[in-house]
RODO-2510 file (C-alpha; in nm, 4 decimals, decimal comma):
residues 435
     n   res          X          Y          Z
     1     x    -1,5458     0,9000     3,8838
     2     x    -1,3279     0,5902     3,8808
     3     x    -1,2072     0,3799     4,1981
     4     x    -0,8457     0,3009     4,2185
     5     x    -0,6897    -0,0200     4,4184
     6     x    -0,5541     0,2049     4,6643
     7     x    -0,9017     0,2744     4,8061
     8     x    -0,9744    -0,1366     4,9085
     9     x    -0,6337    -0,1109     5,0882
    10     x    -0,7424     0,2040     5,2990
    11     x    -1,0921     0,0572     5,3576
    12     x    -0,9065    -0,2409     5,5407
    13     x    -0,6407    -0,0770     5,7301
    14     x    -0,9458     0,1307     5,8666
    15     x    -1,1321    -0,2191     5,9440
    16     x    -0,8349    -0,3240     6,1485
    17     x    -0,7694     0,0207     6,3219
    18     x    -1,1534     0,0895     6,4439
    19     x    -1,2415    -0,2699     6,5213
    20     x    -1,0376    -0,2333     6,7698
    21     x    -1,2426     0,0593     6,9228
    22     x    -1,5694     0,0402     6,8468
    23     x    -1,8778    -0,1843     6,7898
    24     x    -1,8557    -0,4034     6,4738
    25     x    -2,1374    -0,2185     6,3038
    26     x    -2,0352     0,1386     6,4314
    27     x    -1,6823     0,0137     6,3057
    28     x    -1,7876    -0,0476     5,9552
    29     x    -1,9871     0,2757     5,9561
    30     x    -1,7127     0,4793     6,0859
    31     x    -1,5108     0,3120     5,7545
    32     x    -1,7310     0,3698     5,5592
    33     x    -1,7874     0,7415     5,5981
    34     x    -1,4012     0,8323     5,6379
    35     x    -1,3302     0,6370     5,2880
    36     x    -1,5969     0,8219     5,1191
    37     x    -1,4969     1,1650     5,2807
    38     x    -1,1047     1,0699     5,1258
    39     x    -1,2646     0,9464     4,8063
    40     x    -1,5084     1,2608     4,7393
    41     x    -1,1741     1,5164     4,8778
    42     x    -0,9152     1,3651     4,6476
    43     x    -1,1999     1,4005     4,3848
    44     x    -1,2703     1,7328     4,4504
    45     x    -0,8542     1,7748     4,4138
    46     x    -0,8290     1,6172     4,0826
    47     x    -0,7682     1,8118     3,8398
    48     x    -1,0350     1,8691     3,5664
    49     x    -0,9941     1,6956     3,2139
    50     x    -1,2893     1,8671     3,0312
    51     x    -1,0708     2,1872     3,0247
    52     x    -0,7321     2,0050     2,9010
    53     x    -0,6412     2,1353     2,5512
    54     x    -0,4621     1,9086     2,3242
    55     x    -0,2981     1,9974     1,9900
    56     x    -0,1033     1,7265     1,6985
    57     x     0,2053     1,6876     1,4938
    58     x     0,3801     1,4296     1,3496
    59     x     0,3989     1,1876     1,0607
    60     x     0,1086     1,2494     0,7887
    61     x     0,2908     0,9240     0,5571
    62     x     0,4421     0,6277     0,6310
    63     x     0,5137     0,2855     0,3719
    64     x     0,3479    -0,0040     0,5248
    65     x     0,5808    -0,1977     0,7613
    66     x     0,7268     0,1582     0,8511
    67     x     0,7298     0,3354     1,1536
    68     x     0,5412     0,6648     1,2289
    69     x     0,5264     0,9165     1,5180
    70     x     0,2637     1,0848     1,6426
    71     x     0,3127     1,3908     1,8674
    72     x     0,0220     1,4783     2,1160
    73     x     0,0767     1,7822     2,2896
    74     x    -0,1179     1,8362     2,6484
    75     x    -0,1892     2,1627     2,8227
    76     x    -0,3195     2,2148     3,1472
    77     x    -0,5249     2,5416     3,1822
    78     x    -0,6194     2,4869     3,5531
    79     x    -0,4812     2,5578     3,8960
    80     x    -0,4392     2,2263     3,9629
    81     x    -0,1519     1,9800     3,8906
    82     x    -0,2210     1,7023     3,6822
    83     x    -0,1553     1,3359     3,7487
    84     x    -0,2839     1,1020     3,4623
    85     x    -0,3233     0,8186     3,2515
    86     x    -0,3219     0,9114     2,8888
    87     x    -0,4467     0,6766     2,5889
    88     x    -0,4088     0,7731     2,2674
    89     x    -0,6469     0,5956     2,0815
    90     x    -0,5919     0,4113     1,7000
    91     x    -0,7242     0,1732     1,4991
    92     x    -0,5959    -0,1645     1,6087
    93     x    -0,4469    -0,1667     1,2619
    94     x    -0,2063     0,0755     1,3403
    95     x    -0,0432    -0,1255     1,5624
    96     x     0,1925    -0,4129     1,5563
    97     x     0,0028    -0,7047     1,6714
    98     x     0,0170    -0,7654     2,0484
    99     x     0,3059    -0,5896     2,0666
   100     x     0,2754    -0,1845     2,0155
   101     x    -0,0789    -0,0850     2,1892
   102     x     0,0408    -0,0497     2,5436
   103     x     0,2637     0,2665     2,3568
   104     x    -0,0438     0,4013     2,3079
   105     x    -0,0787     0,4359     2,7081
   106     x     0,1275     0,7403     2,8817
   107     x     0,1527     0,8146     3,2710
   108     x     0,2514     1,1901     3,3277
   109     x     0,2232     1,4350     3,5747
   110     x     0,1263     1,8338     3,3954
   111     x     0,2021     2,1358     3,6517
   112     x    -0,0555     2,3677     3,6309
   113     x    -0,0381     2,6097     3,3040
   114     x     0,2311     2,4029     3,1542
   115     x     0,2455     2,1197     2,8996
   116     x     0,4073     1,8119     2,8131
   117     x     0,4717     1,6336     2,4840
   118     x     0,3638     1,2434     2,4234
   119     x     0,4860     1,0580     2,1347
   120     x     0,2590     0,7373     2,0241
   121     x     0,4748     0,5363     1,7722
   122     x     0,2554     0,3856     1,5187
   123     x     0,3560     0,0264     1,2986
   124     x     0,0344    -0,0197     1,0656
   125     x    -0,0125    -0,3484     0,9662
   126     x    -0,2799    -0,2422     0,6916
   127     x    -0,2581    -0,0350     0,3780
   128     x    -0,4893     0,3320     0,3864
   129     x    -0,6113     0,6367     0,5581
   130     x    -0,5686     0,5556     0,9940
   131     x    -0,7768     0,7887     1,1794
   132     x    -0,6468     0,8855     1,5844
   133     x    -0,9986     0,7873     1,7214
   134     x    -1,0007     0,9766     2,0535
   135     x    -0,8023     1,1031     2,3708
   136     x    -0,8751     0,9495     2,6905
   137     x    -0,7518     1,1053     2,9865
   138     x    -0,7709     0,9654     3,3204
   139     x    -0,6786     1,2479     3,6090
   140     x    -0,5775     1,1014     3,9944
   141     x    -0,6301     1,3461     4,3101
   142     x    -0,3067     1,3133     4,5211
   143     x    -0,3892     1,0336     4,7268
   144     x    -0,5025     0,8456     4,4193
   145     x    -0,7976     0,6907     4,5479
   146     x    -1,0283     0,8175     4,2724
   147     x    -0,9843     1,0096     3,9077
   148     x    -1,1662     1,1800     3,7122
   149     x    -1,2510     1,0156     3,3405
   150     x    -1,3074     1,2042     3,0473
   151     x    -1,2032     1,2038     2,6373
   152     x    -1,1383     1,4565     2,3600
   153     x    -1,1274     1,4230     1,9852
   154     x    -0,8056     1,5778     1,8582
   155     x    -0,8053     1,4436     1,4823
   156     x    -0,5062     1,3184     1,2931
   157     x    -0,4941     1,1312     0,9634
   158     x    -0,1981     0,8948     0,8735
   159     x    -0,1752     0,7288     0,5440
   160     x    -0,0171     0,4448     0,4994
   161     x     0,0927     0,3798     0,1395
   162     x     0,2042     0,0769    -0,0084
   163     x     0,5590    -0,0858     0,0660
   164     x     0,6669    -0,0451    -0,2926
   165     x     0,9007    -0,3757    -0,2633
   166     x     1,0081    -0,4264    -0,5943
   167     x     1,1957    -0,0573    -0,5884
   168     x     1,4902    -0,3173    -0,5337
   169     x     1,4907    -0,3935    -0,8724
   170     x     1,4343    -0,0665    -1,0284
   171     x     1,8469    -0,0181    -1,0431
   172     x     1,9067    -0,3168    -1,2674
   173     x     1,5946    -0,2185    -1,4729
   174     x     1,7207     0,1455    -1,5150
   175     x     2,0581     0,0096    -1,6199
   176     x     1,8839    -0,2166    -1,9008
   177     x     1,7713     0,1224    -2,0257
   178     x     2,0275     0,2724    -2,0628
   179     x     2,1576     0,0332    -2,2509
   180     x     1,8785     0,0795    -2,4638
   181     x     1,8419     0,4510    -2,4852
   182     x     2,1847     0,6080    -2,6677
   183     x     2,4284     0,3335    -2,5073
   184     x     2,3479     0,0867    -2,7380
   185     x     2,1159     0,1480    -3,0317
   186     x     1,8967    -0,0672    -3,2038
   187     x     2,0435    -0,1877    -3,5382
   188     x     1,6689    -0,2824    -3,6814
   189     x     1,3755    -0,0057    -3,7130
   190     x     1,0171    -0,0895    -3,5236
   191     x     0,7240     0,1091    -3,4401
   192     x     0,8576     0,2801    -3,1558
   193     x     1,1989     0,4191    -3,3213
   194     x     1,3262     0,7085    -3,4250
   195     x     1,6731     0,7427    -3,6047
   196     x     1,9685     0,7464    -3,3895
   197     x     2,2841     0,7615    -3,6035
   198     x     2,5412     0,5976    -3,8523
   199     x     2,7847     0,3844    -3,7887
   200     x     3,0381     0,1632    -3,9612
   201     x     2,9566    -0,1882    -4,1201
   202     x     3,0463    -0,4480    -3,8950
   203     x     3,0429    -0,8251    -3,9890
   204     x     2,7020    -0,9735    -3,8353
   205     x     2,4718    -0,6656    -3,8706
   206     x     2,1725    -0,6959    -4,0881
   207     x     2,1797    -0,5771    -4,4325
   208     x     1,8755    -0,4252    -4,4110
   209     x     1,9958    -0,1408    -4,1929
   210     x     2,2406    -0,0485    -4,4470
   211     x     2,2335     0,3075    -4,5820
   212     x     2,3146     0,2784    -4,9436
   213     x     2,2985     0,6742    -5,0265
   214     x     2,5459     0,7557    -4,6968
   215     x     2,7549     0,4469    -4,8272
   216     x     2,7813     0,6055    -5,1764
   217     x     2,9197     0,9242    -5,0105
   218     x     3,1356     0,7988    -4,7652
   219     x     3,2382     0,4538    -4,9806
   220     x     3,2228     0,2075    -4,6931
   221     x     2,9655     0,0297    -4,5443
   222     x     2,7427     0,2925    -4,3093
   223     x     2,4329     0,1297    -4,1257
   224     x     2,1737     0,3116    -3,9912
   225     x     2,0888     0,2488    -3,5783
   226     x     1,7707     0,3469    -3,3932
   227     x     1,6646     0,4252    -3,0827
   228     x     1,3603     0,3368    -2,8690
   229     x     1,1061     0,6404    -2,8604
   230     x     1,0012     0,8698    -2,5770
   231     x     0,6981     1,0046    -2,5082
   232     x     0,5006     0,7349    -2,5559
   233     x     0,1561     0,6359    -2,3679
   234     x     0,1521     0,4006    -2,0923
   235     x    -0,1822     0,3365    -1,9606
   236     x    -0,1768     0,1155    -1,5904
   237     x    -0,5589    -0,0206    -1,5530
   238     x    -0,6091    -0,2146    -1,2295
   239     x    -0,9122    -0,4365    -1,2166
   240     x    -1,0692    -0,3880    -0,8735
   241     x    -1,3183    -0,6532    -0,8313
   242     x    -1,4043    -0,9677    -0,6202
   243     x    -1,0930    -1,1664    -0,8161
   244     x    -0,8650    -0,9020    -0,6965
   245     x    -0,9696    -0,9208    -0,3548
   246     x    -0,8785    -1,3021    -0,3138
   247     x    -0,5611    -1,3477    -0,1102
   248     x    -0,2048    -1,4947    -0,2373
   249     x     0,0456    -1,5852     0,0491
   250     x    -0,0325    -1,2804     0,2668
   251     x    -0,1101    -1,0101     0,0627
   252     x    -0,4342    -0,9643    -0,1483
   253     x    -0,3568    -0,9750    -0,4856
   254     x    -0,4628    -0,6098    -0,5748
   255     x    -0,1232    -0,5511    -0,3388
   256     x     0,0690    -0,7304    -0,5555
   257     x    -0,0534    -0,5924    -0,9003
   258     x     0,0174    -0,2584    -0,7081
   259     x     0,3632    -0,3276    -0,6635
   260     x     0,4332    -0,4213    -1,0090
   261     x     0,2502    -0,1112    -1,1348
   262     x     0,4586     0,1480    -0,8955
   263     x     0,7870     0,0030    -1,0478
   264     x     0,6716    -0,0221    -1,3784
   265     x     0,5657     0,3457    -1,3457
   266     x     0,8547     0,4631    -1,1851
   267     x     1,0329     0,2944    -1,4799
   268     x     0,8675     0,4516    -1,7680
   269     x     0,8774     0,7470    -1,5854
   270     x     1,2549     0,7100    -1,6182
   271     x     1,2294     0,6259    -1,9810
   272     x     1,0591     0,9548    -2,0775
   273     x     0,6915     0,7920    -2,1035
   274     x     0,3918     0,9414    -1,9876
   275     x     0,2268     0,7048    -1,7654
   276     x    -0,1568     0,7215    -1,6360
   277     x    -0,3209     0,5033    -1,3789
   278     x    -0,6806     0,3736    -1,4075
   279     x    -0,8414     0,1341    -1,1170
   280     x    -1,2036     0,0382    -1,1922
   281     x    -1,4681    -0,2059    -1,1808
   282     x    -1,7548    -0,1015    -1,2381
   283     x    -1,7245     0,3069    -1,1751
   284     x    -1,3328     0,4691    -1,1844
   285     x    -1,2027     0,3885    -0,8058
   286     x    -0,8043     0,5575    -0,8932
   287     x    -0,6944     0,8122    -1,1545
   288     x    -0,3981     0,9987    -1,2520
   289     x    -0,3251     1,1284    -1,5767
   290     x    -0,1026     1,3906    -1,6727
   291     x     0,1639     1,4109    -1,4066
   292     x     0,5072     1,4992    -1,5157
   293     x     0,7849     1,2425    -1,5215
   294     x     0,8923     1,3590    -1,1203
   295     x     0,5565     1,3424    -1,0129
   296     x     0,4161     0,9948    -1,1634
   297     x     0,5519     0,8024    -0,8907
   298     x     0,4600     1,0190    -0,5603
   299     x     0,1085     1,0651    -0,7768
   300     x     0,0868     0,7241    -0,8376
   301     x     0,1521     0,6169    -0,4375
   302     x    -0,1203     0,8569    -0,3376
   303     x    -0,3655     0,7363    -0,5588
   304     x    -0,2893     0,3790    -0,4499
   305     x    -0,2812     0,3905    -0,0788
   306     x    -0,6386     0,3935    -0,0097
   307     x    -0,7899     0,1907    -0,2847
   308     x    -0,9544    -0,1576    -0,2194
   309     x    -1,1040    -0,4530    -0,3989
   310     x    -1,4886    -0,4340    -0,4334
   311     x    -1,6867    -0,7591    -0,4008
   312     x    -1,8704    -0,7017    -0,7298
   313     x    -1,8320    -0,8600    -1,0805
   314     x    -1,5843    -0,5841    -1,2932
   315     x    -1,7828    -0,4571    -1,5917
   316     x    -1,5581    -0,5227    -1,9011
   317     x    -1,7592    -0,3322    -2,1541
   318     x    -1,7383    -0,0158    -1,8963
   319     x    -1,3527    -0,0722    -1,8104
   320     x    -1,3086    -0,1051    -2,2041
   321     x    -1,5049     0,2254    -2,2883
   322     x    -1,3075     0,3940    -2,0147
   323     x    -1,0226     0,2973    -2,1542
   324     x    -1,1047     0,4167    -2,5030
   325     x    -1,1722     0,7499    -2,3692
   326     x    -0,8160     0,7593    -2,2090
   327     x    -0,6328     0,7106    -2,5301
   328     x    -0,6569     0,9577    -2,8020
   329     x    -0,3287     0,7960    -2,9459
   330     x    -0,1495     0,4464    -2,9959
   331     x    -0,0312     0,2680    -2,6017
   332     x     0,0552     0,0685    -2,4281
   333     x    -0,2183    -0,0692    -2,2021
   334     x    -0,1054    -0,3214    -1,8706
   335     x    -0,4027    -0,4173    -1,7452
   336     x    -0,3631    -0,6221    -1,4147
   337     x    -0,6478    -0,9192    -1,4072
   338     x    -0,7379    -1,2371    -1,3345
   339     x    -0,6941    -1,5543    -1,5050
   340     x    -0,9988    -1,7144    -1,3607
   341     x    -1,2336    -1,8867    -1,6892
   342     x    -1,5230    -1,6842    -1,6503
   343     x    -1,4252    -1,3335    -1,6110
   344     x    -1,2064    -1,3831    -1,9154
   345     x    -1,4739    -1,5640    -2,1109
   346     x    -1,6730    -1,1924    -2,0218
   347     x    -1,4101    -1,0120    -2,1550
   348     x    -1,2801    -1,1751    -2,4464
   349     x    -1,5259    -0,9662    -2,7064
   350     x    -1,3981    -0,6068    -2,5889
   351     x    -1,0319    -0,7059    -2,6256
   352     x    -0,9797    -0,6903    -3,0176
   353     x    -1,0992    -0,3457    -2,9667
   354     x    -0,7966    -0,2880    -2,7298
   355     x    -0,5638    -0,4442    -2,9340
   356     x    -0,6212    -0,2872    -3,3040
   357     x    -0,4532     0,0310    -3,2138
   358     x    -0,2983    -0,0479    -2,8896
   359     x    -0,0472    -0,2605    -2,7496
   360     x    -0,1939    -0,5014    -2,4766
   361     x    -0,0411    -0,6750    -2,1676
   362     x    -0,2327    -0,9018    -1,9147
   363     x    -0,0792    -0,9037    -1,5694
   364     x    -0,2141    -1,1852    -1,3270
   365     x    -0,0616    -1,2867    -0,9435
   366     x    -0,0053    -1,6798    -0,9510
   367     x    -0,0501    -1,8334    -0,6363
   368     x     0,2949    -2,0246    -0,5220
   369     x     0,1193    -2,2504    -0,3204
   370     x     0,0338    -2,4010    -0,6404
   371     x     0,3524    -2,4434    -0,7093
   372     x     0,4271    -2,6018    -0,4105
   373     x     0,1476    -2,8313    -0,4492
   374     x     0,2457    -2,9452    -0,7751
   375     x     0,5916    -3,0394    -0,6509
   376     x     0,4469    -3,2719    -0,3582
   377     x     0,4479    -3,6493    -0,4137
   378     x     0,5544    -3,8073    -0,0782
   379     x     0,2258    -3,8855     0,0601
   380     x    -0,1037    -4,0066    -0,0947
   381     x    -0,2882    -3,6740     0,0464
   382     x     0,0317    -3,4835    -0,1212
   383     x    -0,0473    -3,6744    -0,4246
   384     x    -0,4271    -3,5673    -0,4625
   385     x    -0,2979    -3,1824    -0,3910
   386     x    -0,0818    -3,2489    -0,6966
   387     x    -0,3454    -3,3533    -0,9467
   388     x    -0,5571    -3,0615    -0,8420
   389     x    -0,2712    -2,8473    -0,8685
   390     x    -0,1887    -2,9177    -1,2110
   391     x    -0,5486    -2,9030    -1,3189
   392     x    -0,5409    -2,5487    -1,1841
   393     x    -0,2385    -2,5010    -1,3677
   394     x    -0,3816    -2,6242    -1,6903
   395     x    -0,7008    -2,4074    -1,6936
   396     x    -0,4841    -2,0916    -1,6574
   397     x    -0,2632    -2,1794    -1,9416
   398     x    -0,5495    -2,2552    -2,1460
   399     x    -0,6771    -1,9133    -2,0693
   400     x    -0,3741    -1,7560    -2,1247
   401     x    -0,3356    -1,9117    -2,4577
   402     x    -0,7187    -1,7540    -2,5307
   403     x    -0,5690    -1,4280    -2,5094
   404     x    -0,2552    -1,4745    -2,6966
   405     x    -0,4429    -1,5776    -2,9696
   406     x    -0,5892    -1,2163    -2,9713
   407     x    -0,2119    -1,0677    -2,9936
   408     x    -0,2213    -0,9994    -2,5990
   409     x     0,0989    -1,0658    -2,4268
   410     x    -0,0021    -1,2365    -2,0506
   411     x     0,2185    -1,2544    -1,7797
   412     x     0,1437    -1,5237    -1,5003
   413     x     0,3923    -1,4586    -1,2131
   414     x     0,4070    -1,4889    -0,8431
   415     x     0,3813    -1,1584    -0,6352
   416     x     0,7736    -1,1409    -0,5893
   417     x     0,8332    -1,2204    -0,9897
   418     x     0,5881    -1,0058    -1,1197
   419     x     0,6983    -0,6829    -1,1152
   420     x     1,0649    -0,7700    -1,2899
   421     x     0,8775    -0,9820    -1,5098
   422     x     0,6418    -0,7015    -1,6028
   423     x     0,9336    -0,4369    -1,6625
   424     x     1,1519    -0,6985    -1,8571
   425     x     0,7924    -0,7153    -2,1104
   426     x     0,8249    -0,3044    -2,1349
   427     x     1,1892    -0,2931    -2,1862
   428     x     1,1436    -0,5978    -2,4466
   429     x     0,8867    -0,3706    -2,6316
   430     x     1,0945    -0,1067    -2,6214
   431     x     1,4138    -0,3344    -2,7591
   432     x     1,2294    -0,4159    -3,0626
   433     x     1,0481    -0,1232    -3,1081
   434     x     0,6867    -0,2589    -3,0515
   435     x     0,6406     0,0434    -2,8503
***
């Protein structure tokens, strides 16, 4: 049973009226008993919550920083009209911060045997699976001096998948392609070309892509062009350990590599590649393999959405075995890392094994701030931030020179520059037929 407000203002209009009358202790008495008689009558008038019946619909998906709606449906049973406070529990995550929780809170008023509709709006602020926790329901009598209290689980999962913020450069990337595939064909043969067709001899094009024999035949100058290959192997391996976890501006940096890898995907997808995801440290978190081009983005969302960094040390010689199970044939591996000394240094004997067959990318999220550090010199304290900034600096070039040596091609960007810097590398590949 709860107590409303409305019950200390009866209590002292009674005071006044009966002190009036009466002794002072009969008075209070006389209160007393006539506010509990009210109280335990517009109890007895409430209408029950244990036998309200609640059913869901609504938004099963949204992107993070989207919007979702959640439809609760209530149904009063009973004989007795309904007057309520509703809450419609979440996850505080699900809510803009300070802002959205009182929508979670709904006054209505249910007839007996009908039912009304609420609609929570939901703005998650975190990536995942958001679970509706529970109903609470709150039911007045009609002089709304006391309610009855109760809750219900009515499940509901929403998940939230990632933002997928670089799709804004997919366009520009998909036009590069084209350019690429039939538009404009490669006048020099690589690994990952197949003949395209003949053309005339123009001044500037390499003499090695003449065709002597189709020159005999046609006497003029015919060179042969290529084109990049399809079906090719992209594998996407996201390192999930402690160094992914640590934050960059204000996203973790497993968020950014994730952004990268959706438009990569979606761009190979586009290209005619087979792409397959991998997220491990030391057991497979992620997987998807075989999806058809339409699918590999949706498929690799899903996978995504959920997945978090694990506060353990990745195992390199399990992510490389993994890895060699994965690909029967020649790829192209991206494999989104760290830069930091020691998990390299860990590393660094497994990755010839990568590279002898395969063709290997590093992806690492650089920290602006340390950018911004580096560029500071007004103040002594600025000055200090500078030196330790460039130190920084130096240790991850170092590092990436390590794996360079080894044939790896490393990418060091900020979260909003790695993702076009990642798909310029794969179209590059594909330019000169590396891939």
């Amino acid at each position: 049973m709860a107590l409303t407000g409305r019950t200390a203002l009866v209590s002292a209009l009674g005071a006044l009226f009966v002190g009036f009358v009466l002794p002072s202790w009969l008075g209070i008495l006389a209160v007393q008993l006539t506010l509990l008689i009210a109280i335990l009558c517009d109890l007895a008038l409430a209408a029950p919550v244990r036998k309200l019946q609640f059913t869901r619909t609504g938004d099963t998906t949204v992107r993070l920083t989207g919007e979702a709606h959640t439809h609760l449906t209530l149904t009063n049973p009973g004989r007795r009209p309904l007057r309520a406070q509703v809450r419609d529990a979440w996850p505080p995550s699900s809510f803009h911060p300070g802002t959205d929780i009182p929508a979670s809170r709904h006054t209505l008023r249910v007839p007996a045997g009908e039912r009304r509709r609420l609609t929570t709006t939901l703005r998650p602020t975190r990536r995942g699976d958001h679970h509706a926790v529970r109903v609470t329901v709150r039911s007045y009598g009609p002089l709304g001096l006391a309610a009855r209290q109760g809750s219900h689980h009515v499940p509901w999962t929403l998940r939230v998948l990632p933002p997928f913020t670089s799709r804004k450069h997919l366009p520009a990337k998909l036009a590069r392609l084209r350019e690429l595939d039939g538009r404009t064909s490669l006048l020099t043969r690589g690994e990952g070309t197949e003949f395209d067709s003949l053309r005339d001899y123009t001044p500037g094009d390499d003499t090695r892509s003449i065709d002597w024999r189709a020159t005999a035949r046609r006497q003029d100058l015919a060179v042969r062009t290529w084109r990049p290959e399809r079906d090719r192997r992209i594998l996407l391996v996201l390192e999930t350990g402690r160094t992914s976890a640590g934050r960059v501006g204000d996203i973790p940096r497993l968020d950014a590599s994730m952004d990268a890898a959706l438009l990569l995907g979606a761009l190979a997808a586009r290209a005619g590649d087979r792409v397959d995801l991998l997220a491990y440290d030391r057991r497979v978190r992620a997987s998807v393999q075989g999806r058809a081009a339409r699918d590999v983005l949706p498929a690799l969302t899903e996978a995504l959405a959920p997945l978090e960094s694990e506060l353990v040390e990745a195992d390199a010689r399990g992510l490389a075995a993994t890895i060699h199970r994965r690909t029967s044939r020649r790829s192209l591996i991206v494999l989104f890392t760290g830069l930091d000394a020691a998990p390299v240094e860990e590393a660094l004997p497994v990755l010839p094994s990568l590279t002898q067959r395969n063709e290997l990318i590093v992806a690492a999220v650089a920290d602006p701030r340390i950018e911004e550090m580096a560029a500071g010199r007004h103040t002594p304290q600025a000055v200090y931030a500078a030196a330790a900034a460039e130190q920084t600096r130096a240790a991850r070039r170092r590092t990436a020179d390590r794996l360079r040596h080894h044939g790896i091609t490393v990418i060091d960007s900020t979260p909003s520059h790695l993702a076009p810097d990642l798909a310029d590398a794969y179209l590059t590949l594909k330019a000169t037929g590396r891939l």
